[in-house]
N, C-alpha and C positions, 0 to 999 in steps of 0.2 A: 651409481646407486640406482637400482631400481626403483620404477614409482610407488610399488606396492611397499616395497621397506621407506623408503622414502616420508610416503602417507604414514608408517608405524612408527617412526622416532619422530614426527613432526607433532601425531596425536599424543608420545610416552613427555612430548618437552611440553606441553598444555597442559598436561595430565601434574608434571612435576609443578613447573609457575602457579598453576591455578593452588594446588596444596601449600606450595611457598606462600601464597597469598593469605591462606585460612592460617597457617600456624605465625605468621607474620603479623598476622593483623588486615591492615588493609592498605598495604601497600602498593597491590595491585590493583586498588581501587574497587574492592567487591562491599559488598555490605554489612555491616557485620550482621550476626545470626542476633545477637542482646544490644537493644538500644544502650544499657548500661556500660558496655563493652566500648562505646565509638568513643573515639578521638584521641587514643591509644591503644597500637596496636599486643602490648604489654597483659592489658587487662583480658586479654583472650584465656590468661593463666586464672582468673580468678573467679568465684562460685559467684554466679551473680545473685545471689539472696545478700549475701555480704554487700555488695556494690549496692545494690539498693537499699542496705542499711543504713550506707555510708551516705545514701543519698539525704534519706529521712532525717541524719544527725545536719546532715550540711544546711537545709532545707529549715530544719528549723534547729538554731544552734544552743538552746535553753534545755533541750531533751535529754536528760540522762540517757545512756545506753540502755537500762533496764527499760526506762517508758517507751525509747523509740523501740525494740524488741517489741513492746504490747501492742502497738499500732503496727507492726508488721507480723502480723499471722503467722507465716511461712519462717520466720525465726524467734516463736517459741518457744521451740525447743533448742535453741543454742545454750550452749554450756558457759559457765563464766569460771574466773579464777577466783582464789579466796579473797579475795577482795570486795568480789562482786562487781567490779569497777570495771572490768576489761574481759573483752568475748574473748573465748579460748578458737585458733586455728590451727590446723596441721600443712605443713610446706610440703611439699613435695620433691627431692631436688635428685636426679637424676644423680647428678656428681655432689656427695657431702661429707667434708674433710672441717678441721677446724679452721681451713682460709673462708672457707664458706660462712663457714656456723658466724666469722667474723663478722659478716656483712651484715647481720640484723641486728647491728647494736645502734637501732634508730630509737629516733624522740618518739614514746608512747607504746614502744616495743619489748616486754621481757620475754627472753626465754625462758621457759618453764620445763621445755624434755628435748635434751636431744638424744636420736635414734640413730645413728649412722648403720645401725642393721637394719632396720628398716626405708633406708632415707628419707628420713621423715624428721622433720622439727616440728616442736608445739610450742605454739610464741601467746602470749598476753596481750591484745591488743586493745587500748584503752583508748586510742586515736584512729581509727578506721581512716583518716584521710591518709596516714601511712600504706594503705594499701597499695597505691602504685607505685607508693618507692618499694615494699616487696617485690610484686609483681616485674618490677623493673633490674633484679640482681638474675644476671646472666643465666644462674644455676638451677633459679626457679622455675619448677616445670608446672606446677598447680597448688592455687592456695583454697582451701575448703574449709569450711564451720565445721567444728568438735561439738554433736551433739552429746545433747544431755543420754545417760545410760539410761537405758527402760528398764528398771525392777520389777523385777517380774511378781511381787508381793511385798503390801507392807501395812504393817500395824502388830498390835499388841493381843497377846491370847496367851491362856495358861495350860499350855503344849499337855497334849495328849501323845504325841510322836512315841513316847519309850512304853507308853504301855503298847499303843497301835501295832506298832513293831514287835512285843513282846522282849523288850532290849530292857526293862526293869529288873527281870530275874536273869538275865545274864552275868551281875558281879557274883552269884553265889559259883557259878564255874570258874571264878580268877578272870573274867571275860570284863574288862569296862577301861578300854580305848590306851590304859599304860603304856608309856613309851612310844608311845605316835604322836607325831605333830599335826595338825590338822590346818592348812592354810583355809582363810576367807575371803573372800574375790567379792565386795560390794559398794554400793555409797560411799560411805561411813562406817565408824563405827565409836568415838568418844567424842561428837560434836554437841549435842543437846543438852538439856535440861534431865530429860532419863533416864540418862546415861553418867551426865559428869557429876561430881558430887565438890563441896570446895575445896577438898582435898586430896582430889583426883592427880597425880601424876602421869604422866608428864603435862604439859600445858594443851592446850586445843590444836591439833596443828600438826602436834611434833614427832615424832620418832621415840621408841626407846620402848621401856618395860611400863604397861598400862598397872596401874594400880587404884585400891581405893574409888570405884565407880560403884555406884547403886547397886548396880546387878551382881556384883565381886560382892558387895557386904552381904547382900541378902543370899550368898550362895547360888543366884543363878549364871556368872560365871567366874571360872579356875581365878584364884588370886591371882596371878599373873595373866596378863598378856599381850606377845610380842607386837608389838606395832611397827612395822616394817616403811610405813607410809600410808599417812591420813589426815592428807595438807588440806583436800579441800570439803567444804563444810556439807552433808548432807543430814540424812534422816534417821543414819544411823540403823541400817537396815543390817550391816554387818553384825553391830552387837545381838541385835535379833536374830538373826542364824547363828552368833555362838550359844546363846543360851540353849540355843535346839540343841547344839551339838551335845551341850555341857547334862542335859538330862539325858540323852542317850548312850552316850560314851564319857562319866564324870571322870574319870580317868588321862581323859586326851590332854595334850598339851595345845594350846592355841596361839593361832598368829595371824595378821593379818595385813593387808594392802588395798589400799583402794582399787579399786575400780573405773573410777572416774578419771575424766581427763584425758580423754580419748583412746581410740583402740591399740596405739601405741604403749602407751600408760600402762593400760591394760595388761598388754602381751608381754611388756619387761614385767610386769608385778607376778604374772606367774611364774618367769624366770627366779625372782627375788625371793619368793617364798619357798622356793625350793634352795638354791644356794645361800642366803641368807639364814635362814630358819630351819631348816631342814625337815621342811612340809615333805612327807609321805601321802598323804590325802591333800587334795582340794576341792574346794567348793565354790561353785559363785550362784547367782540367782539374778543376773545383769546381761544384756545384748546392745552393740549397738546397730541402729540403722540402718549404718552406712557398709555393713558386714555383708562379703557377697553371698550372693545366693548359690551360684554355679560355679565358683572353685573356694578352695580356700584362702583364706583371708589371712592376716598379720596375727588375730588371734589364737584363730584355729589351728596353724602352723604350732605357734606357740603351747595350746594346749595337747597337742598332738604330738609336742615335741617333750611333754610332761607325762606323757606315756608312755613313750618309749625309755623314759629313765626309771621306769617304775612306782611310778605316782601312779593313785586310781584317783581321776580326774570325775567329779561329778558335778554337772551343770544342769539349771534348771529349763524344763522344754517351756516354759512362758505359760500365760494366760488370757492367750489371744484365741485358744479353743481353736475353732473350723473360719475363723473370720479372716480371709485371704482366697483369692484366685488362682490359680494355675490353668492359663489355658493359651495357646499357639493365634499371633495376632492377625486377625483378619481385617482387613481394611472393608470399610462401610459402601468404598466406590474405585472399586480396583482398576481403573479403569483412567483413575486423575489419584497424579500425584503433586504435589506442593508444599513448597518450601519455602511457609509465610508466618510471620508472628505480625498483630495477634490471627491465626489460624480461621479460614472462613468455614470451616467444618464439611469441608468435602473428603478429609484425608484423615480419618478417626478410625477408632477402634471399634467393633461391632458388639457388643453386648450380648447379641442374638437377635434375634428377625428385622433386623436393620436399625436397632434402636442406638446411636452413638453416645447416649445419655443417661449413666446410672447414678438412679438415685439415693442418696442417701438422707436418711430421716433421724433429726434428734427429736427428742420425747420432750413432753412437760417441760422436764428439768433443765432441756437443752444440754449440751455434755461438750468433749473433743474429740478431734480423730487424728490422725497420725496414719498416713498412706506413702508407704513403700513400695516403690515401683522399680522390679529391675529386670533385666532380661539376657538371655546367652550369647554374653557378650563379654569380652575381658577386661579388666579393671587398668588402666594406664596407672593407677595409683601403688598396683603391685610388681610392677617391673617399669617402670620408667624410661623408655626409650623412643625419644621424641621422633614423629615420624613413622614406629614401628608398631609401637603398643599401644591399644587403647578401644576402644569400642569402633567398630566400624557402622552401628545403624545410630540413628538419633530418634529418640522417642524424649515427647515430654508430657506435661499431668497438669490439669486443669479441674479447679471446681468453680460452677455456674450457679450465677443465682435462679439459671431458667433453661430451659433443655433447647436452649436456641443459640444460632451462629451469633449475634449480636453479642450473646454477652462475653464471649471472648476480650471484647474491648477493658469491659471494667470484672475479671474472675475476681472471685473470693477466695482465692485463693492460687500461686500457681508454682511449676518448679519445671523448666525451661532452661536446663544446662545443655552446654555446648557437647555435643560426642562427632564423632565423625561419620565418615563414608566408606565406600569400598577402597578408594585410591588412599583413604588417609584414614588412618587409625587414629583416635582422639580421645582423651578423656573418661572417669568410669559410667558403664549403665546404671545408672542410681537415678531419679527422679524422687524427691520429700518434700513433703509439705504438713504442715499444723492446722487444725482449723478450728475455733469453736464458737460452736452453734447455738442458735435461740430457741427459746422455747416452741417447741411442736415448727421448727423450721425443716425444708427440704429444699440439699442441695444436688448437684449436680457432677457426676464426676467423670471426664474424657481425657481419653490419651491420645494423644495425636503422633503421627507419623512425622517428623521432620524431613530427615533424608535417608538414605541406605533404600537397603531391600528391603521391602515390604510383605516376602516368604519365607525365602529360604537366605540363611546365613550367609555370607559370602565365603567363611573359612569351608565349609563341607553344604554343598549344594543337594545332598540328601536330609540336611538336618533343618527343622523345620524354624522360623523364629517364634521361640517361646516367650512371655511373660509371665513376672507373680504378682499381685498385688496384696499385701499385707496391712491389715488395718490394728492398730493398738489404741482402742478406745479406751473414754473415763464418761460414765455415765450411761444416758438411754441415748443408744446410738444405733441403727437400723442399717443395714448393708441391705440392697433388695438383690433376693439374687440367695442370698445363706438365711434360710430362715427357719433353722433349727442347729439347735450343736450336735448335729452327728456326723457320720462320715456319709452322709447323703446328700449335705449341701455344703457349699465352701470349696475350700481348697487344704493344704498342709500350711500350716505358720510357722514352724521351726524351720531357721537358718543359723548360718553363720557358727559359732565353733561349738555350740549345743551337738550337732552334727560333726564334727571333727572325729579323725581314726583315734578309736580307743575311747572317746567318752562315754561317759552313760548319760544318758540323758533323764532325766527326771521329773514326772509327770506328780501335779497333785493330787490325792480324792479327801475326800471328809474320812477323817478319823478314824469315825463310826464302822466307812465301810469296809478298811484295814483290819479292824476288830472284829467286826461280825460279817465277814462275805457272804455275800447274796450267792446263793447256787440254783 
């Protein structure tokens, strides 16, 4: 063997061990990337927001799962089962057959969805200390929080839509929705006080033919409708999109499915309301999160795959206006790279004129924010082959209470998941976090460079590395940097299957201006 080959399988066997090591754990004896992570090399499968929930419950054993969610920021926004008693997670499992699905029939564990087209389980976790016996079933390739869905609007108003539209004087043509089914894609839709009546059929919860609700007596929606699945409790934002429907097209037949319950949930529910119900139209007004930016996702597929069967698929484009970035990561000190938590701030994202520190400002009221961070990198959660798939840079997302390296130590907020490197592919680019603010406070928001390349992607060495940052605020919330809703500041905020082939996507304006356009 030559020396020069020699020197190249000796570097390709370092190159293997060292990656053995990161998907092992630490066997090799390396560090782990998440203090939550050490002392099992197992828990490298699992979202460390979750681990550190599990910490906070362990830490202090009197905390409902609800409290200790409020004392951690960053899960917020986790989703619960109807119960409310247990955080909902999605598995990941490369290989998932029913010998599999067998394995999580632990103490504190129900299943709630299984996917085997998506390989995906959603389990009810009421015992978070269960997490390393998931973590620990062979098949397991990634366990992640089911966040809550983002409604893209909700409350009560006495729809103007059918005059807007001019869809009022449509039934004198024979025109008004007959013989079409109309799926609903949201929350809820028979869980509240609003909505149920006492002699609302079926029960809260259940399956079957909706009857007898407020909105059914008062004629604002069809005496019937189909409920296909509407297990868990929301705001009932669904029955408020039927009622739209039911003024514009009083003719349609209605059905519906949640939405909730993660993006799996989701993507079967649009399956369902097409083969179940025999939805021709669909509608949702729901995104989540965790839905990538740069290919399609579990949903998107799904809605795209309701297109191609002849369904006109319409989803709502959000109401996050121009509040999001789109811009190519440039490092603050190109010059030093590292690969340290918590981050001494020489390896951040640049803002513009070297400032690694944006801020962000609540009002008076104080309010939240919700920052999605992802970048052109591939999702190990949509093709699962360990080893093969998965993001090759590591980016993570910090908010500071001070535009200085110290406060890394104690953020206000942070989301520091594992991805990989060039030699190893790992985990999805997603970064999330929850935060809310106090009155007339201002935080701090930096992304840091982990590992990878810090330009150019490793798949195509022409393609630049991009990021989004997507902000879904509630209240007086101040991005610096977008300081106007037009296409002059900001970035795009529609992702995920709003964007999918064949949808339409669906933008709001006032009423008024559908009615009388401005020329």
């Amino acid at each position: 063997m030559s020396l020069n080959l020699r020197a190249r399988v000796l570097s390709a066997a370092a190159a293997v061990c060292l990656a053995l090591g990161v998907v092992a754990g630490y066997a090799q004896g390396l560090p782990p990337k998440l203090p939550e992570q050490a002392g099992d090399p197992n828990l490298v499968k699992v979202d460390s927001k979750l681990l550190r929930l599990a910490e906070a419950l362990r830490a202090k054993p009197t905390l409902t799962l609800r409290e200790a969610t409020k004392q951690q920021p960053e899960s917020a926004m986790f989703a619960f089962d109807a119960t409310q008693k247990a955080v909902l997670v999605e598995v990941i499992c490369p290989t998932l057959d029913d010998t599999v699905l067998r394995k999580f029939a632990l103490p504190g564990i129900e299943v709630v969805g299984y996917y085997p087209q998506y390989k995906r389980v959603t389990l009810a976790v009421s015992d978070l200390g269960e997490l390393k016996a998931i973590a620990a079933i062979p098949e397991v390739g990634m366990v992640i929080p089911v966040y809550k869905p983002w409604v893209a609007s909700q409350g009560a108003a006495d729809s103007r839509a059918d005059r807007a539209l001019k869809a009022n004087g449509l039934p004198i043509f024979g025109i008004d929705g007959s013989g079409v089914m109309v799926g609903v894609l949201s929350d809820s839709f028979a869980w509240t006080s609003s909505v149920r009546d006492s002699d609302t059929l079926p029960g809260a919860g259940l399956a079957g033919v909706l009857t007898n609700t407020k909105p059914q007596k008062s004629d604002d929606l069809p005496t019937t409708v189909a409920i296909v699945r509407d297990d868990l409790p929301g705001n009932d934002e669904g029955a408020a999109m039927g009622e739209l429907i039911h003024d514009v097209a009083p003719g349609a037949s209605l059905a519906f499915h949640t939405a909730a319950g993660g993006e799996a949930q989701m993507a079967e529910g649009i399956a369902r309301l097409q083969s179940e119900a025999g939805a021709k139209v669909i509608v949702d007004d729901v995104i989540y999160f965790r839905e990538p930016m740069y290919q399609d996702g579990i949903v998107a597929q799904a809605a795209a795959q309701a297109v191609r069967n002849g369904v006109v698929y319409f989803s709502a484009a959000g109401n996050s206006a121009n509040l999001a970035f789109r811009t190519n990561y440039r490092d603050v000190n190109r010059r030093k790279s590292e690969a340290k938590i918590p981050p001494t701030g020489a390896d951040l994202h640049d803002w513009g004129g070297g400032n690694p520190y944006l801020p962000i400002r609540f009002g008076p009221g104080g309010g939240s924010v919700t920052v999605v961070l992802q970048w052109n990198q591939p999702f190990y959660s949509l093709n699962p082959v360990p080893g093969k798939s998965g993001s090759r840079i590591d980016l993570d997302m910090y908010l500071l209470n001070a535009p200085e390296a110290a406060s890394f130590v104690t953020p206000l907020a942070e989301s520091r998941e594992g991805q990989g490197t060039n030699y190893l592919p790992l985990g999805d680019p997603v970064e999330i976090f929850t935060y809310t603010g106090s009155s007339n406070q201002t935080a701090f928001l930096a992304v840091d460079h982990y590992q990878g390349s810090t330009t150019k992607i490793p798949q195509d060495k022409r393609t630049p590395l991009e990021m989004r940052l997507v902000f879904f605020v509630m209240g007086d919330v101040q991005i610096q940097g977008i300081s106007g809703s037009t296409s002059a500041y900001g970035g795009p905020t529609m992702y995920g299957h709003v964007l999918a082939d064949g949808v339409i996507s669906v933008a709001a304006v006032p009423w008024w201006e559908a009615l009388y356009p401005v020329l």
